[in-house]
N, CA, C and O of each residue as an XYZ file, in Angstrom:
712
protein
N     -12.947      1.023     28.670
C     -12.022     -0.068     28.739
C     -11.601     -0.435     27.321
O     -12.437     -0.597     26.432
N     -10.174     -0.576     27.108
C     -10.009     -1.229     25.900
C      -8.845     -2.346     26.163
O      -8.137     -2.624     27.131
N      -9.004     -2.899     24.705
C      -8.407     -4.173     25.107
C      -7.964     -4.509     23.540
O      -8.528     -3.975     22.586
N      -6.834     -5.507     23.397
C      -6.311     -5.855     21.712
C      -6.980     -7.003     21.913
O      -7.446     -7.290     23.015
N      -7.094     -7.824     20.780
C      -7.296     -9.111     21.013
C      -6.117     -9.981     20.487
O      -5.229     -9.841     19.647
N      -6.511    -10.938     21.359
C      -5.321    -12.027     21.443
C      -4.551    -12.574     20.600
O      -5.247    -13.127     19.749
N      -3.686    -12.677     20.442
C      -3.156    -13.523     19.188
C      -2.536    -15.386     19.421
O      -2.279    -15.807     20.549
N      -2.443    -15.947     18.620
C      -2.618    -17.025     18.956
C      -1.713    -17.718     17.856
O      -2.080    -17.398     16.726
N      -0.417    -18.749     17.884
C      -0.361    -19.629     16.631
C      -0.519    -20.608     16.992
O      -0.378    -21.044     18.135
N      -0.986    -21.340     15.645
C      -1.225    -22.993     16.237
C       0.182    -23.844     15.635
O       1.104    -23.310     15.018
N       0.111    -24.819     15.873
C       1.160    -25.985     14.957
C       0.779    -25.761     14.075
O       1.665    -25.047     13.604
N      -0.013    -25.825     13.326
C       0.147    -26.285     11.933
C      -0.055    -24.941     10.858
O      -0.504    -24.921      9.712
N       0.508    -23.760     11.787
C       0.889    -22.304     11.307
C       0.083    -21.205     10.900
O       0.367    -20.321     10.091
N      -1.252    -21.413     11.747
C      -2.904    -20.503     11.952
C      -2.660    -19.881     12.405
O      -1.989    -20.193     13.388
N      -2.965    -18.222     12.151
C      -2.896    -17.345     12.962
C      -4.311    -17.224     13.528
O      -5.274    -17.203     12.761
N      -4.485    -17.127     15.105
C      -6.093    -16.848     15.599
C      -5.918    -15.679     16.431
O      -5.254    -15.765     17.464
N      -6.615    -14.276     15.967
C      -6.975    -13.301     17.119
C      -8.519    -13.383     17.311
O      -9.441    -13.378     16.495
N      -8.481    -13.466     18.745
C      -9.591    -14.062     19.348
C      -9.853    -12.622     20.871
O      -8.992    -11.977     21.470
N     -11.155    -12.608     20.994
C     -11.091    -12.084     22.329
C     -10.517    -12.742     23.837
O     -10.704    -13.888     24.244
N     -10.021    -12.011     24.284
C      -9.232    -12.853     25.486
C     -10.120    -13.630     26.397
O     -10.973    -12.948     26.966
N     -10.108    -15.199     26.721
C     -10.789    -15.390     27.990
C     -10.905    -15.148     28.894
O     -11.999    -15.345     29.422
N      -9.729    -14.512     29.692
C     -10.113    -13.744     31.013
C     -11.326    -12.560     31.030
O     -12.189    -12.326     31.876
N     -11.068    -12.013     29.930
C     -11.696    -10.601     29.552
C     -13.431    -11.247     29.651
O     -14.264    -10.821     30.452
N     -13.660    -12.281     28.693
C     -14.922    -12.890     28.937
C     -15.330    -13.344     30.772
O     -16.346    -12.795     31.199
N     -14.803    -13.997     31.461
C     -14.719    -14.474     32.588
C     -15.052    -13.276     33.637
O     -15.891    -13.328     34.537
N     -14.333    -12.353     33.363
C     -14.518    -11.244     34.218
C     -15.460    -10.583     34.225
O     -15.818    -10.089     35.294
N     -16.242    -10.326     32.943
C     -17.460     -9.855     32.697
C     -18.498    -10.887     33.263
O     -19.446    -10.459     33.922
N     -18.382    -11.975     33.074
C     -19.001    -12.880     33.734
C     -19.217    -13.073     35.569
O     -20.211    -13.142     36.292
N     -17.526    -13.116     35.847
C     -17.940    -12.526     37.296
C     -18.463    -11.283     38.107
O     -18.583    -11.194     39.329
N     -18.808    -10.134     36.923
C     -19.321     -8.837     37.828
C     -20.446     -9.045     37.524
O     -21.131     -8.284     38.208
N     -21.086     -9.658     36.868
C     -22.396    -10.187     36.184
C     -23.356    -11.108     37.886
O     -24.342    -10.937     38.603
N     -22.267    -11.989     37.733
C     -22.646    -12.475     39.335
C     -22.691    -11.596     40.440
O     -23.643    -11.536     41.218
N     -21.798    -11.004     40.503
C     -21.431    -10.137     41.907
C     -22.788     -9.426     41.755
O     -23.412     -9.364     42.814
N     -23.353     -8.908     40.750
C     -24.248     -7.615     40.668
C     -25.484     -8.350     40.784
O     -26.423     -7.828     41.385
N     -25.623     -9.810     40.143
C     -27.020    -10.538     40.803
C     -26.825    -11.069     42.153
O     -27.705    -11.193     43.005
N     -26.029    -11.264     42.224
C     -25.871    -11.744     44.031
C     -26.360    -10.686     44.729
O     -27.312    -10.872     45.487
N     -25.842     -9.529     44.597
C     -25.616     -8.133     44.948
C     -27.437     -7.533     45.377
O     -27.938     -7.093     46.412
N     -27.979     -7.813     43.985
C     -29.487     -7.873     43.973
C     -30.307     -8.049     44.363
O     -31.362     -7.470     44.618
N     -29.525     -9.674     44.540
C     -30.980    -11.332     45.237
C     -30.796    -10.237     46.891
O     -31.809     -9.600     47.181
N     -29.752    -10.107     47.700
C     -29.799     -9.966     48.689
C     -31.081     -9.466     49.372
O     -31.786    -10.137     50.127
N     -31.316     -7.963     48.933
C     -32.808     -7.473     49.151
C     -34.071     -8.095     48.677
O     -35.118     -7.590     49.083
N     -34.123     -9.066     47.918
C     -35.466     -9.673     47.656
C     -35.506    -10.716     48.686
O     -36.548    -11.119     49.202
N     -34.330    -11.134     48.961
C     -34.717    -12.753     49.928
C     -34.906    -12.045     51.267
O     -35.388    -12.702     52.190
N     -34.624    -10.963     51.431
C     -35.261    -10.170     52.801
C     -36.278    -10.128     53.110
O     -36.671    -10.685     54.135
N     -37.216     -9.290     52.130
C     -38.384     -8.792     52.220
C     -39.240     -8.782     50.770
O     -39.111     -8.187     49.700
N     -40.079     -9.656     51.256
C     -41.165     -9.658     50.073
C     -41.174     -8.617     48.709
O     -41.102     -8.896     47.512
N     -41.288     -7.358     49.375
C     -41.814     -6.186     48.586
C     -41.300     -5.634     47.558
O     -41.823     -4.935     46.689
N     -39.772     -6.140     47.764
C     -38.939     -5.161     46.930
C     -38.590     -5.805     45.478
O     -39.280     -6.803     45.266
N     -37.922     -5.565     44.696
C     -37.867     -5.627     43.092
C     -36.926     -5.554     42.737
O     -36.197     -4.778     43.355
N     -36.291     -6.343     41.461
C     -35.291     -5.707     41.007
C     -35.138     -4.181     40.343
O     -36.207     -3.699     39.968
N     -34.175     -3.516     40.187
C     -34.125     -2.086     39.647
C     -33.537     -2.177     38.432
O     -32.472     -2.750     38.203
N     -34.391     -1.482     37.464
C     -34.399     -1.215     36.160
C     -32.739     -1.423     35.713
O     -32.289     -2.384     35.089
N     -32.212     -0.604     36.062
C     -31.049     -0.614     36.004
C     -30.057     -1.806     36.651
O     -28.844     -1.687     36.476
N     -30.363     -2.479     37.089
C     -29.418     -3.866     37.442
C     -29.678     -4.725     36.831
O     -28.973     -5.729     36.931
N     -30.942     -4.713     35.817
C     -31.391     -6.079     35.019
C     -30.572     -5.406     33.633
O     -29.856     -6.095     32.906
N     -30.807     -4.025     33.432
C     -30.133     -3.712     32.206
C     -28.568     -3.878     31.753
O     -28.028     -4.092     30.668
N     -28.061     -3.668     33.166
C     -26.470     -3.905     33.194
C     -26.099     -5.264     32.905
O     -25.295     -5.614     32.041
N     -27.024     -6.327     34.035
C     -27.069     -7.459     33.890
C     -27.257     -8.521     32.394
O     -26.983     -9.692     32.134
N     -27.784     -7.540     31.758
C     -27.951     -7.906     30.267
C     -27.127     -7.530     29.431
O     -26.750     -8.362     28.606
N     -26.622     -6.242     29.384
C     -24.966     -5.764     28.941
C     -24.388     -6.620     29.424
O     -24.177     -7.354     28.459
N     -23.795     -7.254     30.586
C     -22.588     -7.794     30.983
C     -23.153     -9.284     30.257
O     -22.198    -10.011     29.984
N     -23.921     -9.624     30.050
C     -24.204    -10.740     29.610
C     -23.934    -11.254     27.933
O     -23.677    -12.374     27.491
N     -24.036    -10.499     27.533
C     -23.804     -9.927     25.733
C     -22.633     -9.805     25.375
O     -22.092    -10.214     24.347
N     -21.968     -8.884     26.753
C     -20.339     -8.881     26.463
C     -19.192    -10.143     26.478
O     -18.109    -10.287     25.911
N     -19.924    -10.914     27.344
C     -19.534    -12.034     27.623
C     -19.869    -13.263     26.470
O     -19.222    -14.299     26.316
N     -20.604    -12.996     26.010
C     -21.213    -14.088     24.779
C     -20.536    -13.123     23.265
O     -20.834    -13.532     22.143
N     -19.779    -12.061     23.406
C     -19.860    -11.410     22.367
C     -18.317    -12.325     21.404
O     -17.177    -12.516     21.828
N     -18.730    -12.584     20.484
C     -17.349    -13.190     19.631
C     -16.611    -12.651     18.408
O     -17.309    -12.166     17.517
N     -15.063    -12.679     18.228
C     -14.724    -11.595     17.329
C     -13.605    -12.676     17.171
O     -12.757    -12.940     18.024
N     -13.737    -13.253     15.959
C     -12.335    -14.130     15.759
C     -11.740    -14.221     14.687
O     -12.319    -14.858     13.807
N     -10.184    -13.538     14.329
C      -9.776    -13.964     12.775
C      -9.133    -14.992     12.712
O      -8.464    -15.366     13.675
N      -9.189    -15.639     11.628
C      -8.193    -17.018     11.755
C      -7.627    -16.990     10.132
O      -8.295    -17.166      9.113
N      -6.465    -16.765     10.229
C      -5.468    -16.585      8.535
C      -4.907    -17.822      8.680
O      -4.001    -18.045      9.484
N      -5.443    -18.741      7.869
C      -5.376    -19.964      7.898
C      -4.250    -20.160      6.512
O      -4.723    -19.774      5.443
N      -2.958    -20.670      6.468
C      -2.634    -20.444      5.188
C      -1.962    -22.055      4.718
O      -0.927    -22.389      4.141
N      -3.192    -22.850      5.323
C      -2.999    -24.332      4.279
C      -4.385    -23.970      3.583
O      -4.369    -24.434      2.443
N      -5.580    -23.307      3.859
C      -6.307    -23.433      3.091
C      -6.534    -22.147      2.213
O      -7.438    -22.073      1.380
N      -5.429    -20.911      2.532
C      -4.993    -20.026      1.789
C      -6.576    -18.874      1.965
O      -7.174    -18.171      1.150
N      -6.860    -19.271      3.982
C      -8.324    -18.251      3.450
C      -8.525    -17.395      5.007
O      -8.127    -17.933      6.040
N      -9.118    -16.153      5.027
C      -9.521    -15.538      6.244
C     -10.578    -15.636      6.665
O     -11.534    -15.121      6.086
N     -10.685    -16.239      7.650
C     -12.603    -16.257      8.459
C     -12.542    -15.401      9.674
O     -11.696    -15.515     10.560
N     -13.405    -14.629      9.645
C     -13.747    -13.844     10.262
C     -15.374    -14.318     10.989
O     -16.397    -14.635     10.383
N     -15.170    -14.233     12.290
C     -16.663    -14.711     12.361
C     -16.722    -13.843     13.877
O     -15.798    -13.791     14.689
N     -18.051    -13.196     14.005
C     -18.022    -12.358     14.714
C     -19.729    -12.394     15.529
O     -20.450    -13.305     15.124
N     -20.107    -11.807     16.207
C     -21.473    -11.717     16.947
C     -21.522    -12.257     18.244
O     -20.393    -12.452     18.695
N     -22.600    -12.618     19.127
C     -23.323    -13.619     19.657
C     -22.532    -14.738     19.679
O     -21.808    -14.718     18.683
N     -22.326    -15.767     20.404
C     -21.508    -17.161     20.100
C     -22.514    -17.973     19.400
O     -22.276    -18.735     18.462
N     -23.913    -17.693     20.057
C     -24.832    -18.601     19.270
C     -25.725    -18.544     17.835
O     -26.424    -19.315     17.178
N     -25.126    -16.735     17.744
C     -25.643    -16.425     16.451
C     -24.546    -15.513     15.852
O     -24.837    -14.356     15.551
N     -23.609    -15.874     15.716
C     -22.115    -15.962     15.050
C     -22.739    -15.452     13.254
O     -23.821    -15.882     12.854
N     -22.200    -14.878     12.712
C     -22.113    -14.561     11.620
C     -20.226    -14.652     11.143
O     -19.330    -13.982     11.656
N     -20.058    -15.892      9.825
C     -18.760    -15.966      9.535
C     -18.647    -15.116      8.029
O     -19.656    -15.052      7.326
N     -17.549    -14.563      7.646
C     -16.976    -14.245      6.736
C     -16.280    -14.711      6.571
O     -15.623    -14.666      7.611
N     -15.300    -15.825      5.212
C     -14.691    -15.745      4.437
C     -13.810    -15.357      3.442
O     -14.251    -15.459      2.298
N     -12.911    -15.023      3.546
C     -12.372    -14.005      2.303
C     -10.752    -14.738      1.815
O      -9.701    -14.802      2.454
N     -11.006    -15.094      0.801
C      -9.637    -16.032      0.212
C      -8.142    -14.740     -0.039
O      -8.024    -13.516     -0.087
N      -7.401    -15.739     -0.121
C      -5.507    -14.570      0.235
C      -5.825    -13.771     -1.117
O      -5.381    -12.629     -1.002
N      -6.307    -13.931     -2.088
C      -6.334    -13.810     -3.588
C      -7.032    -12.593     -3.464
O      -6.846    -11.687     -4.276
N      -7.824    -12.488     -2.517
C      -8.906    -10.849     -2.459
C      -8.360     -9.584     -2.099
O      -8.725     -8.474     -2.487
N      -6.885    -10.060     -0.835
C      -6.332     -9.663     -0.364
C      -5.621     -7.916     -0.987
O      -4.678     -7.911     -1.778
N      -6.045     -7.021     -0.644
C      -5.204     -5.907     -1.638
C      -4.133     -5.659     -0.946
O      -2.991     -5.690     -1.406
N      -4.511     -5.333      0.484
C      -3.428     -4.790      1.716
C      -3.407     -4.655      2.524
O      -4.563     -4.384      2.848
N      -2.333     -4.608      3.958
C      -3.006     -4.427      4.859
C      -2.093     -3.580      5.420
O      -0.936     -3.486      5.009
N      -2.655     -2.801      6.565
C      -2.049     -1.160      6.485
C      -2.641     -0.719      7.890
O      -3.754     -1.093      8.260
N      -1.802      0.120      8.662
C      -1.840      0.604      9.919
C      -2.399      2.355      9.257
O      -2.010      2.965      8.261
N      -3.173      2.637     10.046
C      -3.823      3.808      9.774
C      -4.411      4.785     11.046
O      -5.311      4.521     11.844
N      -3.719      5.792     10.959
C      -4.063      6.963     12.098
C      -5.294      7.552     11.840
O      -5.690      7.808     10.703
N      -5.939      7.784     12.908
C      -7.391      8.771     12.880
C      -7.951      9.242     14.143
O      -8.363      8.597     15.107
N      -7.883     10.474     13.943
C      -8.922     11.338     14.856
C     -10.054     11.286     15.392
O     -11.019     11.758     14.792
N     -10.199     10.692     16.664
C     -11.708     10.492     17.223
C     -12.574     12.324     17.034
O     -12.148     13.419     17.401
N     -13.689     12.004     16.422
C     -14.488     13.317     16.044
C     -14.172     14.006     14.608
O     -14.597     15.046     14.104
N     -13.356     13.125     14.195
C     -12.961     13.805     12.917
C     -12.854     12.794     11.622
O     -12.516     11.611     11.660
N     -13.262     13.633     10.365
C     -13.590     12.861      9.197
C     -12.356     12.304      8.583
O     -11.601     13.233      8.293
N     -11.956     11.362      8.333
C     -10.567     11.018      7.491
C     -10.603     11.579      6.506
O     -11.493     11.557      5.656
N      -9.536     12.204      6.516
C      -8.881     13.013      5.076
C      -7.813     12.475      4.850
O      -6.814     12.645      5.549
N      -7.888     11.476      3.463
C      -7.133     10.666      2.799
C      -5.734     11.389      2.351
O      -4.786     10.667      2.661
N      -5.281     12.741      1.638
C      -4.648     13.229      0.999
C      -3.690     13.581      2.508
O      -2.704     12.958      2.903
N      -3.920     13.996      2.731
C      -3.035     14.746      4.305
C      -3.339     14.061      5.617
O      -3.882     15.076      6.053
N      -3.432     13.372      6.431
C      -3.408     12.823      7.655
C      -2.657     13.581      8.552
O      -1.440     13.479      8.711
N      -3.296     14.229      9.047
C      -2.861     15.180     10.064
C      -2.785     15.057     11.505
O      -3.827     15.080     12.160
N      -1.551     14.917     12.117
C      -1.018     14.698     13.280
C      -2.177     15.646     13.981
O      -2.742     16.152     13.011
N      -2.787     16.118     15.130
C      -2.727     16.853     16.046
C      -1.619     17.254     16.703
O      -0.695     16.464     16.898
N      -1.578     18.675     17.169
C      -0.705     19.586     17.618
C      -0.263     19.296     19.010
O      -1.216     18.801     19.611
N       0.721     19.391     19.723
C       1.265     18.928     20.987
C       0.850     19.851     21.562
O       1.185     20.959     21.143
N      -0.259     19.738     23.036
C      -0.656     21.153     23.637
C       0.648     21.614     24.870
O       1.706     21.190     25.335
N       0.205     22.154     24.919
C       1.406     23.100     25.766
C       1.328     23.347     27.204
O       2.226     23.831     27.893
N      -0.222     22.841     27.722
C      -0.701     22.761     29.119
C      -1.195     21.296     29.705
O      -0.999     20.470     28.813
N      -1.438     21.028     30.208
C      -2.115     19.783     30.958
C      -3.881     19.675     30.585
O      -4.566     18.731     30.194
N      -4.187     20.992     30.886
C      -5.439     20.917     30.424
C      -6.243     20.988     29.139
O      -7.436     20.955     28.838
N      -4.666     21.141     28.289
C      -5.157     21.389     26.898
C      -5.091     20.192     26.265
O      -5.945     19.713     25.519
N      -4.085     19.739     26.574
C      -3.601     18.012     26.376
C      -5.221     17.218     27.121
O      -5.973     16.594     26.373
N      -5.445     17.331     28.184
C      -7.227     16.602     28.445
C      -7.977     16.489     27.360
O      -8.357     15.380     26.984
N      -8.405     18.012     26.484
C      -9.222     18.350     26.077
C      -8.755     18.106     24.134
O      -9.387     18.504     23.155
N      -7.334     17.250     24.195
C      -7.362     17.254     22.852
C      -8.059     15.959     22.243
O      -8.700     15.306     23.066
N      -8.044     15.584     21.222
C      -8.667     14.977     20.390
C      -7.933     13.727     20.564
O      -6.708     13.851     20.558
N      -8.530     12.232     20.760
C      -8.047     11.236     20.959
C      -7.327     10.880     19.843
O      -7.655     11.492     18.827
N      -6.303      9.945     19.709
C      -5.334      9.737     18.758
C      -5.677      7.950     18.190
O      -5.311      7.156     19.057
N      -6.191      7.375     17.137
C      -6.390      5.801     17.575
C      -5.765      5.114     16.380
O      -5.922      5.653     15.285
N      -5.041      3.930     16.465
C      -4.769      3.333     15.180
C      -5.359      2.358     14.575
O      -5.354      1.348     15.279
N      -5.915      2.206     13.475
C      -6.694      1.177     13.202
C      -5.476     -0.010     12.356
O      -4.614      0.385     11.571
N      -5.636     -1.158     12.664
C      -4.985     -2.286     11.206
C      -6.037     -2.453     10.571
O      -7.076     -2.754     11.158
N      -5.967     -2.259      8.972
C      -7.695     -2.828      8.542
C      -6.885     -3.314      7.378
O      -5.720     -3.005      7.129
N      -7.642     -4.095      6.723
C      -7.428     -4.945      5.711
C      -7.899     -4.631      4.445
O      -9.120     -4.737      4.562
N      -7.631     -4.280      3.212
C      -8.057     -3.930      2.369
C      -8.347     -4.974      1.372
O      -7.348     -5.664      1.169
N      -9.427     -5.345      0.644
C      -9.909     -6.490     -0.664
C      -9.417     -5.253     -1.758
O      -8.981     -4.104     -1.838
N      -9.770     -6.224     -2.375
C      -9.353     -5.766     -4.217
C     -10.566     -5.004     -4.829
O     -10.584     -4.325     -5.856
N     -11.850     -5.351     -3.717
C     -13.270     -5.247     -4.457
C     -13.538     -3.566     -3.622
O     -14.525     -2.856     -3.811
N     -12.271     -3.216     -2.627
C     -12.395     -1.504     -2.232
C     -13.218     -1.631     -1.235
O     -13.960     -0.669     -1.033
N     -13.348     -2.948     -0.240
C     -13.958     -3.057      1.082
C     -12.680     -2.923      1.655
O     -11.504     -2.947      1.289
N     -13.477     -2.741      2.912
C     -12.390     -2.179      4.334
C     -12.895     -2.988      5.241
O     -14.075     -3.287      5.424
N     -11.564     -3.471      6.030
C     -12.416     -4.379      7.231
C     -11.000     -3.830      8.326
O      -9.825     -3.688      7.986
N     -11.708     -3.572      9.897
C     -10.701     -3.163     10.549
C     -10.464     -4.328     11.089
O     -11.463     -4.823     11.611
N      -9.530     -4.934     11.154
C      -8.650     -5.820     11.927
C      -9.307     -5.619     13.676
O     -10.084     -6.240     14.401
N      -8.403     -4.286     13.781
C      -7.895     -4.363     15.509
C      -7.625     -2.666     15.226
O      -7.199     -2.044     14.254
N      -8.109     -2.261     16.612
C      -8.225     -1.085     16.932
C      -7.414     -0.488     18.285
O      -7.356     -1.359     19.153
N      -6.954      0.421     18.570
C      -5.933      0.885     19.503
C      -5.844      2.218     19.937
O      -6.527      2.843     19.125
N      -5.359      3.052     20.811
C      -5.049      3.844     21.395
C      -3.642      4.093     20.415
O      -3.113      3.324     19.613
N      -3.262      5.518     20.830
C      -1.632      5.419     19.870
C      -0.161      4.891     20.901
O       1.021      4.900     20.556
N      -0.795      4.433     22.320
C       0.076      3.634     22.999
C       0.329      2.489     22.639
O       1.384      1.905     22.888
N      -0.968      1.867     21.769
C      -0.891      0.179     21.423
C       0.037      0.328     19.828
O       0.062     -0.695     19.143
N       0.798      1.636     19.259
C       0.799      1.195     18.328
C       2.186      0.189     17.643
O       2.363     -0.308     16.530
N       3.004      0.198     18.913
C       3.804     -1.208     18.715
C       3.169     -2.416     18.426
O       3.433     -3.226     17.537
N       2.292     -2.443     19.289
C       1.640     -4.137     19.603
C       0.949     -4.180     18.098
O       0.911     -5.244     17.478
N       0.485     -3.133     17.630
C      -0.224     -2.964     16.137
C       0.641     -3.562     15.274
O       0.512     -4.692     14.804
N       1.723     -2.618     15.025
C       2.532     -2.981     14.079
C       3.620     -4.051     13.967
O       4.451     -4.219     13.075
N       3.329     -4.969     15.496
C       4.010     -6.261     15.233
C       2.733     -7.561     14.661
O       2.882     -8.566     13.965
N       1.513     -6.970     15.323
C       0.369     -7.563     14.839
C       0.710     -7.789     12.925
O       0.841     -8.755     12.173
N       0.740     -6.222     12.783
C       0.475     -6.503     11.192
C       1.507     -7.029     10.385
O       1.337     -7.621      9.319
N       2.570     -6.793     10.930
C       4.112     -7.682     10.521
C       3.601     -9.210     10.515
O       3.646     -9.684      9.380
N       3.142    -10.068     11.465
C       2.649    -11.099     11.757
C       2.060    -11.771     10.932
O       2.420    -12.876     10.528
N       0.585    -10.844     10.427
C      -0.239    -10.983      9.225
C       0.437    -10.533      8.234
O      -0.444    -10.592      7.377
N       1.146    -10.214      7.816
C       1.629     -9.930      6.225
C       2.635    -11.181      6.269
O       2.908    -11.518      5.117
N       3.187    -11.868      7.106
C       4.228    -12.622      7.015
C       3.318    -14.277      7.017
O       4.034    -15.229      6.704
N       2.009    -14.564      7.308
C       1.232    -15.457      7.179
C       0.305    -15.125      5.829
O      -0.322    -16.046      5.305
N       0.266    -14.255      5.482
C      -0.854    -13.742      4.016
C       0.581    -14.104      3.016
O       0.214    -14.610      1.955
N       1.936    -13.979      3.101
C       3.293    -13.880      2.126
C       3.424    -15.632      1.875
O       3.749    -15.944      0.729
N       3.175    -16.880      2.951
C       3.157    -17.962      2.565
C       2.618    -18.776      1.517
O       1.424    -19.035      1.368
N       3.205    -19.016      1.074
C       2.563    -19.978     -0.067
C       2.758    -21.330     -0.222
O       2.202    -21.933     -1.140
């Protein structure tokens, strides 16, 4: 499953990409369905147990649902927070417009090493089954500091890469305010 995350402006001219609430909610309701799903056979009969595997899922879907990923390009206070994890054990980053080197849409090959000098398209296959078996295509937005860190923004399929590159139009046009 993939998914962009949301974008958001406020009044007073914040940009927030946030994970979507439905997306949380939904994970939340198969979370139920699958303990409901569960309880059924225990309130039957004494004997039986939950299965390894429904408490484990149950704990994935639970994580996914608590999981938080939020940028906010705030440009009255001229700064990016990034705060990401757990909701309850959130880890924030900071990073002021001034750190800012660039920010840049970038192609890459699932299974394959980036090679900076040449970025190489993959070849158009010529069958159906060759096209299955080719190499996924994905675009990253990542953000570049001055200090030669990389941070990926938002990640995509090469279908999302409109929604990308109005994304990053967006952010360069809130990072350009002063």
């Amino acid at each position: 499953m993939e998914f962009l995350l949301k974008s958001k402006r406020t009044n007073k001219g914040t940009l927030e990409l946030h994970i979507p609430l439905l997306l949380r909610l939904s994970l939340s309701a198969i979370g139920l369905i699958i303990l409901a799903a569960s309880l059924i056979p225990i309130l039957e009969g004494p004997q039986t147990q939950q299965g390894v595997t429904t408490i484990v899922l149950m704990i994935i879907l639970l994580f996914g649902a608590l999981y938080e990923e939020r940028w906010t390009f705030d440009p009255a206070s001229r700064t990016i927070s990034f705060r990401f994890g757990l909701v309850f054990l959130a880890k924030t980053m900071k990073i002021s417009y001034d750190q800012v080197d660039e920010i840049t849409l970038e192609k890459a090959i699932k299974g394959k090493m980036q090679n900076l000098e040449a970025p190489a398209e993959p070849s158009r296959p010529q069958n159906s089954l060759a096209r299955f078996f080719q190499p996924k295509v994905f675009i990253n937005l990542a953000l570049y500091l001055k200090d030669s860190e990389r941070l990926i923004i938002e990640s995509g399929n090469a279908k999302k890469e409109a929604q990308l590159i109005n994304l990053k139009k967006e952010i360069q046009e809130i990072l350009l305010v002063q």
